[in-house]
VOBA-1610 file (N, C-alpha, C; in pm, whole numbers, padded with zeros to 5 digits, always signed):
BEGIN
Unk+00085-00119+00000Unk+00000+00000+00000Unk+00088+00123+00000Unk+00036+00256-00092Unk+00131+00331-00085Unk+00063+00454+00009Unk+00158+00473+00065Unk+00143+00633+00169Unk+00163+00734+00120Unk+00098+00869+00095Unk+00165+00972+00048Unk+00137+01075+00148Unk+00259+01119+00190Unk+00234+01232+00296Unk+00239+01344+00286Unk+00148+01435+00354Unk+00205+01547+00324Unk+00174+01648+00483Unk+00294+01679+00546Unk+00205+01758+00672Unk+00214+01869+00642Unk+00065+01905+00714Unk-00006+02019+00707Unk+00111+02115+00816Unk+00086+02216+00784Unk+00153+02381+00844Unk+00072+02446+00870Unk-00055+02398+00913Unk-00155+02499+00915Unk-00235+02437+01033Unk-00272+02286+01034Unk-00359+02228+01115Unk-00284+02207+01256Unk-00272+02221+01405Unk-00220+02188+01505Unk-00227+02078+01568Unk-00330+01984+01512Unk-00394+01891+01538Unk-00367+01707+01498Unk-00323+01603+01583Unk-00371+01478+01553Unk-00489+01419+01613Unk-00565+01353+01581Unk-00645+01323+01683Unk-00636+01139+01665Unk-00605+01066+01588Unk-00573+00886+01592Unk-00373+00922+01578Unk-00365+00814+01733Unk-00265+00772+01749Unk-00263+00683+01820Unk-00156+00580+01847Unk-00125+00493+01927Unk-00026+00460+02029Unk-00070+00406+02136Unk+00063+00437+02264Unk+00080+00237+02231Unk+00154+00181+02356Unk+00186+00067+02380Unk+00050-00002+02441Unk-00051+00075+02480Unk-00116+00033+02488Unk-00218-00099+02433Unk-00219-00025+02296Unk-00250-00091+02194Unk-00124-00239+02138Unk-00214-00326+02098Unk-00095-00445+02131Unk-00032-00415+01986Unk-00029-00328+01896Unk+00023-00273+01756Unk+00121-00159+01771Unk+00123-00094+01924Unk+00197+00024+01944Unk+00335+00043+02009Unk+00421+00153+01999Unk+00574+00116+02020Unk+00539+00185+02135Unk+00519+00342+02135Unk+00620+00418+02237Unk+00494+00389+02355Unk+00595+00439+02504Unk+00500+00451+02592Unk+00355+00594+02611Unk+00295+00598+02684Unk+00217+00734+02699Unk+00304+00855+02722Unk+00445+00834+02802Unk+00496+00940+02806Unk+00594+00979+02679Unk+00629+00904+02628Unk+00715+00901+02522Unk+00641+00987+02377Unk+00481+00949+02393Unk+00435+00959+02276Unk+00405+01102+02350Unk+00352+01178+02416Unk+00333+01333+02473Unk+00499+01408+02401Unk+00550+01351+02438Unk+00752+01381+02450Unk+00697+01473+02255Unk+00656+01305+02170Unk+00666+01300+02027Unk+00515+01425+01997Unk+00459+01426+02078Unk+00355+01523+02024Unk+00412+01654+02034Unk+00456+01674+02134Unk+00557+01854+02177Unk+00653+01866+02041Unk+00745+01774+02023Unk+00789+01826+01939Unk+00753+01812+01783Unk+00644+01729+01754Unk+00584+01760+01660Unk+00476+01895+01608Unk+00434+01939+01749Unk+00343+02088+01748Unk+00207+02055+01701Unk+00180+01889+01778Unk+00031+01849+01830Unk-00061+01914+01899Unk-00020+02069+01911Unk-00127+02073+02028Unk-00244+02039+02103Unk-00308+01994+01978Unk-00450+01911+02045Unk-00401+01752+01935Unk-00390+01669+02096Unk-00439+01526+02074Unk-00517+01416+02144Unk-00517+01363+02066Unk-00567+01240+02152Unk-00507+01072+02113Unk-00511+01028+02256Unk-00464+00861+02216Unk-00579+00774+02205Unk-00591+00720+02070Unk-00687+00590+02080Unk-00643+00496+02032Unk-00587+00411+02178Unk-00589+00306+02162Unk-00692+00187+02092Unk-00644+00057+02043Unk-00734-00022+01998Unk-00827-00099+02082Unk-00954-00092+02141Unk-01031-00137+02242Unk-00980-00123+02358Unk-00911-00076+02376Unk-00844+00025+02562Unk-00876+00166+02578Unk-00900+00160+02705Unk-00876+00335+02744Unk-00800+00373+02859Unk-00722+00281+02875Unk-00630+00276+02985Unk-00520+00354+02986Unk-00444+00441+02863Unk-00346+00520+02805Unk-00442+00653+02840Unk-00533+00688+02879Unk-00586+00845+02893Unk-00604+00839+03037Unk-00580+00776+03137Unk-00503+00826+03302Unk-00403+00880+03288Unk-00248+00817+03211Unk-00172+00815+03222Unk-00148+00940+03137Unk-00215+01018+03039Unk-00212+01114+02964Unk-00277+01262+02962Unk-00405+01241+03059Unk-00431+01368+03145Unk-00338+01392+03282Unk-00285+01305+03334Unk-00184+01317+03366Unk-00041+01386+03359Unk-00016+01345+03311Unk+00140+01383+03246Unk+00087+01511+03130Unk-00046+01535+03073Unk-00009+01685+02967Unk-00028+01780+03070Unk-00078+01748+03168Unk-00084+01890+03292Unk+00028+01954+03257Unk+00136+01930+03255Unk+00305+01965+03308Unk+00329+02037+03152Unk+00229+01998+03029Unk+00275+02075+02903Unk+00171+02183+02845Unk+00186+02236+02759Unk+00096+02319+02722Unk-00006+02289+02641Unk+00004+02096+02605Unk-00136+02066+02535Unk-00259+02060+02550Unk-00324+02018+02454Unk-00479+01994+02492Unk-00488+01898+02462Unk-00544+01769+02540Unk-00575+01633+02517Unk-00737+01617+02516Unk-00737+01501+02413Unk-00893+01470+02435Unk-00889+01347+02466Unk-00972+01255+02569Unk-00945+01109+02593Unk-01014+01040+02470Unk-00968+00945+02452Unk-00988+00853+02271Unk-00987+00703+02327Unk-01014+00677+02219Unk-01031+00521+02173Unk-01041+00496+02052Unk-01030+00357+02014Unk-01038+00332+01867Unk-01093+00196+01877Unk-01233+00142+01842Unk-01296-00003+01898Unk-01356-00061+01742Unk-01282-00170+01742Unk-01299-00245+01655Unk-01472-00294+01636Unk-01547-00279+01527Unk-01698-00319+01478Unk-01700-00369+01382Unk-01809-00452+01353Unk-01876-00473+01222Unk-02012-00405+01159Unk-02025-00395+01076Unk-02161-00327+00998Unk-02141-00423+00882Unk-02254-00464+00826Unk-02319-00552+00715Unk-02167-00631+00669Unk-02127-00689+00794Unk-02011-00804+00740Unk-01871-00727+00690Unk-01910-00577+00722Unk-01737-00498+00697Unk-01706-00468+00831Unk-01555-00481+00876Unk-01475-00501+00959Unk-01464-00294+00963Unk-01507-00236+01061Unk-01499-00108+01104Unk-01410-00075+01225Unk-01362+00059+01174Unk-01332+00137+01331Unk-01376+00263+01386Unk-01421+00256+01483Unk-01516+00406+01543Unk-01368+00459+01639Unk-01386+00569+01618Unk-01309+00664+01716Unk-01403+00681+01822Unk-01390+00718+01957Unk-01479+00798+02019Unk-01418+00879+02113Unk-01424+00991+02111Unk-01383+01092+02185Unk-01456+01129+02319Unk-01379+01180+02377Unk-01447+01245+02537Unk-01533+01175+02616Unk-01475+01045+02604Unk-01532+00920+02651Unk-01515+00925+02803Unk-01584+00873+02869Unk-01545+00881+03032Unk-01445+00766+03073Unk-01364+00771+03051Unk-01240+00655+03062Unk-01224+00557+03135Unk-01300+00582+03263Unk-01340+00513+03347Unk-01402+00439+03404Unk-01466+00422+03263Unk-01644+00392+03290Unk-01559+00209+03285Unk-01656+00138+03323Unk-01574+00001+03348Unk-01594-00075+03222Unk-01711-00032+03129Unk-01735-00066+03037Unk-01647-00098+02934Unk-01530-00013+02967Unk-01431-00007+02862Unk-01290-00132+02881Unk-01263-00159+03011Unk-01227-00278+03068Unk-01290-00409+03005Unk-01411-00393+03049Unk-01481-00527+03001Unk-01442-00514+02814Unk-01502-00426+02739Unk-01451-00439+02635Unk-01298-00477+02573Unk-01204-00438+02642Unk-01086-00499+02634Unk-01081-00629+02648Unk-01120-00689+02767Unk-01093-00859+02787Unk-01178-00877+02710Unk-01304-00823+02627Unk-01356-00933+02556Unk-01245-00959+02425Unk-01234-00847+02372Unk-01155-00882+02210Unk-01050-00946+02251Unk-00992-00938+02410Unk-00875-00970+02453Unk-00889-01144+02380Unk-00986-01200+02476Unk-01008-01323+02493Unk-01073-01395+02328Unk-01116-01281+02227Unk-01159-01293+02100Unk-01061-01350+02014Unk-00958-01240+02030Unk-00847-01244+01920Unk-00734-01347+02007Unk-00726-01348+02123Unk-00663-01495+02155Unk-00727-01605+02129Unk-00854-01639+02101Unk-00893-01734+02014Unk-00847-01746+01899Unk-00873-01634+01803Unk-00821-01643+01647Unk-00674-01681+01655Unk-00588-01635+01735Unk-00467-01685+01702Unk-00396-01782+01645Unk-00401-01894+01712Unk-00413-02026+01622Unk-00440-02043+01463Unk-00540-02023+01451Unk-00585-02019+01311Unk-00513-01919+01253Unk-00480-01833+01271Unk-00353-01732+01215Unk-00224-01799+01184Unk-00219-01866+01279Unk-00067-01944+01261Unk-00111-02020+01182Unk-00226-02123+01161Unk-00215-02242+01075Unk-00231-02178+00919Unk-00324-02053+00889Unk-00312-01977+00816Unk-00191-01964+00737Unk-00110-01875+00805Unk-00008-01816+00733Unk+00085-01935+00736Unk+00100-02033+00782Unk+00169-02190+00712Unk+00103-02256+00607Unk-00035-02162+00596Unk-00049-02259+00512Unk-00026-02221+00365Unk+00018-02131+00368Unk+00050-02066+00218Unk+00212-02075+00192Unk+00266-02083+00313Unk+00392-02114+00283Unk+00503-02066+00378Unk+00475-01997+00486Unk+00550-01920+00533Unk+00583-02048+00658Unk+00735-01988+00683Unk+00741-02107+00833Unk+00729-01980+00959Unk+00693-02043+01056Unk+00679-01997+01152Unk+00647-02036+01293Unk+00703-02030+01425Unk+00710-02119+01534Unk+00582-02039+01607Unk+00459-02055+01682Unk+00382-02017+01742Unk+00442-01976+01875Unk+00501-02030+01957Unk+00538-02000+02060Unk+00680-01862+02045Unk+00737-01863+02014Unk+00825-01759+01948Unk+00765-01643+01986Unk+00594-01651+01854Unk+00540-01503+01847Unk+00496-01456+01979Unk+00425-01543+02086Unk+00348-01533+02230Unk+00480-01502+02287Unk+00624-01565+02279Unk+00718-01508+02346Unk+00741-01333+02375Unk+00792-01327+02207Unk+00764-01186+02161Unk+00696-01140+02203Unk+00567-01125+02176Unk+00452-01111+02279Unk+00476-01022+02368Unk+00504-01144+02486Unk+00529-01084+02589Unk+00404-01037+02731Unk+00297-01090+02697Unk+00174-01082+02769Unk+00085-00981+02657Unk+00141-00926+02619Unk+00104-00879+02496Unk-00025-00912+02347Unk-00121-00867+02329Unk-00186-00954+02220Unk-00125-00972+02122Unk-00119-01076+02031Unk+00001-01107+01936Unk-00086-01061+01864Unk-00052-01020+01702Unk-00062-00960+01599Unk-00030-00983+01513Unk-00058-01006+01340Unk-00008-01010+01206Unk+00097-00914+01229Unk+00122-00819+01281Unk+00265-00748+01251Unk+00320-00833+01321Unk+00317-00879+01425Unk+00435-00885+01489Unk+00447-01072+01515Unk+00380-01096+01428Unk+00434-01237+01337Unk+00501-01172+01200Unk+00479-01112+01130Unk+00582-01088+01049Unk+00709-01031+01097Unk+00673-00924+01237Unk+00822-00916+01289Unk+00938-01043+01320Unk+00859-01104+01395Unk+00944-01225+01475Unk+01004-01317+01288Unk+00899-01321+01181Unk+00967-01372+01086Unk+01101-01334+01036Unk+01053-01218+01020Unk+01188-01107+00943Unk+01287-01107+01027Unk+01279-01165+01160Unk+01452-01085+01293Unk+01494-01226+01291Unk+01465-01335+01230Unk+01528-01468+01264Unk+01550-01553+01124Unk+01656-01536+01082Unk+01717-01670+00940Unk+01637-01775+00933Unk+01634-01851+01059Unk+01563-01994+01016Unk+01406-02007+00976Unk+01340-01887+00977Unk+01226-01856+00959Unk+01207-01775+00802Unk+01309-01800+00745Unk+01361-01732+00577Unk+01291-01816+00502Unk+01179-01813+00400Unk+01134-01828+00305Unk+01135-01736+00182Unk+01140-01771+00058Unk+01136-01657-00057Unk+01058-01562-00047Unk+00888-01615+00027Unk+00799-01520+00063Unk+00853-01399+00075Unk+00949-01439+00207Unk+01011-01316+00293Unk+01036-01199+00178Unk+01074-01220+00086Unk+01137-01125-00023Unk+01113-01027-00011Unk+00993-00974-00022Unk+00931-00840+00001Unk+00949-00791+00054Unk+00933-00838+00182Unk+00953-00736+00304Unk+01033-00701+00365Unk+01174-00784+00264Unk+01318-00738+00297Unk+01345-00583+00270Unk+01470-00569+00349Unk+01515-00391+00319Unk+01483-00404+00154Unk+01455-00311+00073Unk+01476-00315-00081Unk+01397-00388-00156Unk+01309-00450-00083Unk+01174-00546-00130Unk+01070-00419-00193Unk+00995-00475-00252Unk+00878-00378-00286Unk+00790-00395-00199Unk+00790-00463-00089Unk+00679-00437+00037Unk+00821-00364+00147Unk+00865-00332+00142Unk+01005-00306+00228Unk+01009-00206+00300Unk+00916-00125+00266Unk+00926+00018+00332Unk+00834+00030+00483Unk+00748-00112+00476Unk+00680-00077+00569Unk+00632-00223+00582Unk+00715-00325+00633Unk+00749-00440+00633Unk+00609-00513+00718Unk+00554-00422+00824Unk+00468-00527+00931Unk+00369-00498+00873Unk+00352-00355+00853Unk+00188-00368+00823Unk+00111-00382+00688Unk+00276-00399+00598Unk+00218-00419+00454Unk+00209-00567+00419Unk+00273-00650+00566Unk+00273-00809+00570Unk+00105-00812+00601Unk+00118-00703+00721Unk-00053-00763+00736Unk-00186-00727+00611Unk-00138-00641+00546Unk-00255-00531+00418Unk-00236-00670+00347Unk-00191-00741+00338Unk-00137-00858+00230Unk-00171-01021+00257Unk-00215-01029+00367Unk-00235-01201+00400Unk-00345-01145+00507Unk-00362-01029+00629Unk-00460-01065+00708Unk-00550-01011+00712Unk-00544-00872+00630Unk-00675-00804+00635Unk-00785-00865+00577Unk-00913-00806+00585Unk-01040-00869+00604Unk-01040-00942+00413Unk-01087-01011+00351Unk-01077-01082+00260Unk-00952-01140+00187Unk-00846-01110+00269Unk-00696-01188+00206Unk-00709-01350+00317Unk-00625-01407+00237Unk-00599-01538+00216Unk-00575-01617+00377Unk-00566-01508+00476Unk-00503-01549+00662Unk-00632-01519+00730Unk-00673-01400+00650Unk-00793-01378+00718Unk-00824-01434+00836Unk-00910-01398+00971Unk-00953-01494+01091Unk-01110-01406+01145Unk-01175-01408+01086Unk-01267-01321+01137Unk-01266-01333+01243Unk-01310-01222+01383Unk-01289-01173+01517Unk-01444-01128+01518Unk-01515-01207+01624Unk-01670-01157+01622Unk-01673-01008+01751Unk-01575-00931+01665Unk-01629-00809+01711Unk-01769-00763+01753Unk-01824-00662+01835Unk-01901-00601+01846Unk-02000-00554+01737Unk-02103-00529+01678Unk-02140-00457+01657Unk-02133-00298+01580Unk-02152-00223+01478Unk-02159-00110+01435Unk-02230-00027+01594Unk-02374-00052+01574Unk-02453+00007+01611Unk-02430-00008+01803Unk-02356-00127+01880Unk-02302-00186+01962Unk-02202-00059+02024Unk-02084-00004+01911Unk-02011+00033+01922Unk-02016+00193+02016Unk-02139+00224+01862Unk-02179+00357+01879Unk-02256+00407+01988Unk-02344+00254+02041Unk-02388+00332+02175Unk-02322+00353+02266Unk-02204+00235+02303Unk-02101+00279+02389Unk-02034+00353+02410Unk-01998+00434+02294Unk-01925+00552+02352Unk-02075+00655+02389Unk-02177+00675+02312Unk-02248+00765+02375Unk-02244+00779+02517Unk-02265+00599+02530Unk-02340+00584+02740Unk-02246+00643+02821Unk-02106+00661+02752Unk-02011+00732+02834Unk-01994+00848+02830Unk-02097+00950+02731Unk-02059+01087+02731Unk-01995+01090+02606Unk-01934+01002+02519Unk-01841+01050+02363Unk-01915+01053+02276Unk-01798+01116+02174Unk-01818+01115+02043Unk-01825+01037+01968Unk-01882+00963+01864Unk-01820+00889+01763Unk-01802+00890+01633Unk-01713+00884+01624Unk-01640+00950+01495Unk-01594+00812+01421Unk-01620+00756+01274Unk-01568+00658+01172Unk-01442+00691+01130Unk-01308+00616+01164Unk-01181+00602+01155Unk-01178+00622+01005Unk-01124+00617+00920Unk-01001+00610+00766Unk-01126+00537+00728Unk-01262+00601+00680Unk-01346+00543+00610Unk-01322+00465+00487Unk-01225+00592+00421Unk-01177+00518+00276Unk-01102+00421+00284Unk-01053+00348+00411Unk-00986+00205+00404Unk-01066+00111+00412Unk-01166+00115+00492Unk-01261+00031+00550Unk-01330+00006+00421Unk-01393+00140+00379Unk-01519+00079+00301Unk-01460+00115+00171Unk-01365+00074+00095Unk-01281+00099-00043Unk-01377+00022-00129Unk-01392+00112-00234Unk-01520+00012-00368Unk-01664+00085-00274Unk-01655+00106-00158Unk-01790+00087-00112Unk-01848+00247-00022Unk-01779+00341-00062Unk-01786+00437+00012Unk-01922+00543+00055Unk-02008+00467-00025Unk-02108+00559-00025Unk-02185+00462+00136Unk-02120+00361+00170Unk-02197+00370+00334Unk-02173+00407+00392Unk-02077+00509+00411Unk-02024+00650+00505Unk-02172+00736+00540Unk-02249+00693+00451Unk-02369+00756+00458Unk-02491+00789+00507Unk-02483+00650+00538Unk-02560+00514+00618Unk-02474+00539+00792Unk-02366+00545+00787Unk-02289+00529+00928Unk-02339+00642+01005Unk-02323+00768+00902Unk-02349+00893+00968Unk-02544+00865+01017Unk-02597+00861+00924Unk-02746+00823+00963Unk-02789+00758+01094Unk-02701+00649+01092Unk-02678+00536+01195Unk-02606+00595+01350Unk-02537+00694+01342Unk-02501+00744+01490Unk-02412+00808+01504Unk-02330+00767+01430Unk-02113+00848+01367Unk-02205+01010+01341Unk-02122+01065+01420Unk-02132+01174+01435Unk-01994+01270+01343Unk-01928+01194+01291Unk-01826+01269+01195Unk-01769+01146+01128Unk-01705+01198+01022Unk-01577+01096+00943Unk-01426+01137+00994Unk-01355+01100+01006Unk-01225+01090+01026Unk-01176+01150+00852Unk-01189+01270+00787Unk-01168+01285+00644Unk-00989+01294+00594Unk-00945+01324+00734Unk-00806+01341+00690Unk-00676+01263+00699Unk-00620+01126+00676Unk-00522+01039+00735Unk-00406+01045+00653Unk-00395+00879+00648Unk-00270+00887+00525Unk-00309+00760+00482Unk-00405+00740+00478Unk-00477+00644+00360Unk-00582+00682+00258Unk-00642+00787+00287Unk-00733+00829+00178Unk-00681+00905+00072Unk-00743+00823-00061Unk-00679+00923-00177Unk-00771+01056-00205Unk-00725+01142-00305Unk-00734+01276-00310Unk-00909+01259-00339Unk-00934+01181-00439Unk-01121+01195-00457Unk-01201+01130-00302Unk-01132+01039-00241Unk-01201+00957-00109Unk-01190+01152-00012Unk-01067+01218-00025Unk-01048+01297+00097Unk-01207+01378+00061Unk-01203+01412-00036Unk-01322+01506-00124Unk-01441+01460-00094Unk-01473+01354-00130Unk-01607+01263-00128Unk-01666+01275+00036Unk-01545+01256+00129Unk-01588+01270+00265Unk-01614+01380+00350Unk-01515+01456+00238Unk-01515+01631+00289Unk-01680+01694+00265Unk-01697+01641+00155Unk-01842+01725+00101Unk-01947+01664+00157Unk-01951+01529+00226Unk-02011+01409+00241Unk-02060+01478+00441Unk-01993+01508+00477Unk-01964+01601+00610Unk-02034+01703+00632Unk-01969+01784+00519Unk-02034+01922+00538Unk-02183+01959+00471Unk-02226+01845+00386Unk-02350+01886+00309Unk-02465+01803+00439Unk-02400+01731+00535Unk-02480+01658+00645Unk-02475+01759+00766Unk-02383+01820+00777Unk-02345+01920+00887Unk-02313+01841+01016Unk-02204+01742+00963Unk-02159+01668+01056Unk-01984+01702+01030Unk-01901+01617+01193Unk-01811+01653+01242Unk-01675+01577+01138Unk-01548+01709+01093Unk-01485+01659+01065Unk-01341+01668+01105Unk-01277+01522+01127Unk-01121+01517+01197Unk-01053+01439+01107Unk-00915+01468+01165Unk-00780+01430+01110Unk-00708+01350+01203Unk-00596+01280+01149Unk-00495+01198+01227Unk-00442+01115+01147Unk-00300+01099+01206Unk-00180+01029+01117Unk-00244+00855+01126Unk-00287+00844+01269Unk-00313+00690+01256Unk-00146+00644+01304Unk-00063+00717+01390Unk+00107+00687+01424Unk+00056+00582+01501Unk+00176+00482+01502Unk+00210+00352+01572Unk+00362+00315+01589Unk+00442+00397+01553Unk+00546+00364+01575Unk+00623+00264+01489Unk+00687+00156+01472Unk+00785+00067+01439Unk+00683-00017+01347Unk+00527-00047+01353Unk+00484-00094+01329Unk+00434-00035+01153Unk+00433+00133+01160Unk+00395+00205+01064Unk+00512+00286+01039Unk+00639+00287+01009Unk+00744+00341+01041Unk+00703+00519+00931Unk+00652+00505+00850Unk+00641+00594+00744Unk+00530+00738+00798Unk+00459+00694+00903Unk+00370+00758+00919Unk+00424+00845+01114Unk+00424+00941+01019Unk+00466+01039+01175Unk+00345+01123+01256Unk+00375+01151+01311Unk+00253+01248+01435Unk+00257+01367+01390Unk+00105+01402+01344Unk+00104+01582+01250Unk+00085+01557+01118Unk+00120+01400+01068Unk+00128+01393+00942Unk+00015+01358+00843Unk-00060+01404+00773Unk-00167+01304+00702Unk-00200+01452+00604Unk-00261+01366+00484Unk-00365+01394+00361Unk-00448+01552+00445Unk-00421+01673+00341Unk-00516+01764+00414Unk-00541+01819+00285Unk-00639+01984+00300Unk-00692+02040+00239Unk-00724+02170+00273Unk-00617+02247+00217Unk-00650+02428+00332Unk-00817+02465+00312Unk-00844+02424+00206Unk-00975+02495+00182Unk-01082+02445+00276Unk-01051+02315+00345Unk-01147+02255+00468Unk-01056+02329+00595Unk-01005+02389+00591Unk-00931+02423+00731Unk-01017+02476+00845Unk-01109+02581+00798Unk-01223+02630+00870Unk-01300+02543+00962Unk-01366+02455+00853Unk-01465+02364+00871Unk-01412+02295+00983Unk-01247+02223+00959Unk-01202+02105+01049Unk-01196+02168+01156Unk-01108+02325+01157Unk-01121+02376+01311Unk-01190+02361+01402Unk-01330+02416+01356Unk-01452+02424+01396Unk-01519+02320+01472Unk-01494+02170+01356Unk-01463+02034+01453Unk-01430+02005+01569Unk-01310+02031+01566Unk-01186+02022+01670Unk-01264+02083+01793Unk-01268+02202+01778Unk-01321+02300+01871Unk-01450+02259+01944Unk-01505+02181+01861Unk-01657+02092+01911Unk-01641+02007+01981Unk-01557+01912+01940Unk-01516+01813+02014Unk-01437+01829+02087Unk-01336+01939+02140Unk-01273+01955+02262Unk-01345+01981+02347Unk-01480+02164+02328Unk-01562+02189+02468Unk-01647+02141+02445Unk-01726+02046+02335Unk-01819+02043+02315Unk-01896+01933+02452
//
């Protein structure tokens, strides 16, 4: 998949990022505040993947800086058999609800595991199961980080590997273009995860006071974008219009798609660290001529 970046000089804003929280993420909560200061984040937020356990540790620690944090999440759904992600903002972090939601996918996607492994052997790749849970580390294991543990060890060398070597044409972005390639939702590893709910999703962040906002629509629903439409109808209170996956007609389609609904629109790199090496904090797809509009967003969803 190709990235094209371009950061904005105008917007102050990320609002999708990832701490360690997330079992896909490098830096810690303080590390990633450290990376927002000197990126000139002023307003962010961490959403983790089905946690909200990284926004104690982050109203916390921005006291001491001059940012503005919003507490986040990022919770994996389904709608009509497509694999979704809702943002939700200004969530009450505390609410226990959000715990329980963790151990469930916890205990979800440690089911699928297995079948991941027998998966990706079965097309050809070698790979030791216990290794990856090592790696791990208590950690939820992950398509990246089975392709990590592949790529850091020789005896685990298949031609497969090719790609995702330095200088490969998957090379630039080795874990997660292993996963765009064997695990995402209709490739060949696939493991469906009986996520939650669309509509599941969206009430939960309400019951807590948030927002919910539809992550990198144009990834999710690619070929299919006109149910952005339907989502907003359905409860999504904004699109996520600005990342570093949407191309220039998807940024448009969602931009106009927003504002002709008079619903909420945000940005974010979608950073993860080691996992997304290409994608920095501040960085994503923009559009001065929405600058107004997105402010205005922002501004909603901070006092709103």
């Amino acid at each position: 998949m190709a990235f094209i970046l371009s950061q904005s000089n105008m917007i102050s804003a990320d609002l999708h990022m990832h701490s360690s929280y997330s079992n896909d993420g490098e830096l810690s909560v303080a590390q990633l505040i450290k990376r927002c200061t000197e990126k000139g984040a002023n307003f962010f937020s961490i959403t983790d993947h089905n946690s909200a356990r990284a926004n104690k540790e982050a109203i916390e620690l921005v006291s001491h800086t001059g940012l503005d944090y919003i507490p986040g999440i990022e919770i994996d759904c389904i709608y009509k058999g497509i694999n979704l992600h809702v943002l939700g903002y200004k969530i009450d972090w505390k609410n226990i609800t959000f715990l329980e939601l963790e151990e469930d996918v916890s205990s979800k996607v440690m089911q699928s595991f297995d079948q991941m492994i027998d998966n990706i052997r079965s097309i050809g790749f070698k790979i030791d199961k216990k290794a990856v849970l090592d790696t791990a580390n208590g950690i939820l294991p992950s398509a990246e980080l089975i392709a990590e543990v592949m790529l850091s060890d020789r005896k685990y060398y298949t031609s497969l590997l090719d790609a995702y070597l330095p200088g490969g044409e998957r090379g630039d972005m080795p874990y997660i273009n292993f996963y765009l390639d064997y695990f995402a939702q209709g490739k060949h590893a696939f493991v469906p995860v009986d996520y939650i709910s669309f509509d599941e999703a969206i009430n939960l962040i309400r019951a807590t006071g948030g927002i919910p906002i539809v992550a990198h629509p144009g990834l999710n629903l690619k070929g299919c974008e006109d149910i952005a439409s339907e989502l907003l109808d359905k409860g999504a209170e904004g699109l996520e219009v600005f990342n570093n996956y949407h191309t220039d007609e998807q940024v448009k389609y969602f931009s106009d798609l927003v504002k002709e609904t008079g619903k909420l629109m945000t940005c974010g790199s979608d950073f993860h660290g080691k996992t997304k090496p290409l994608i920095e904090i501040r960085t994503f797809k923009y559009r001065e001529e929405d600058d107004a509009y997105l402010r205005k967003s922002i501004q909603e969803i901070y006092g709103g």
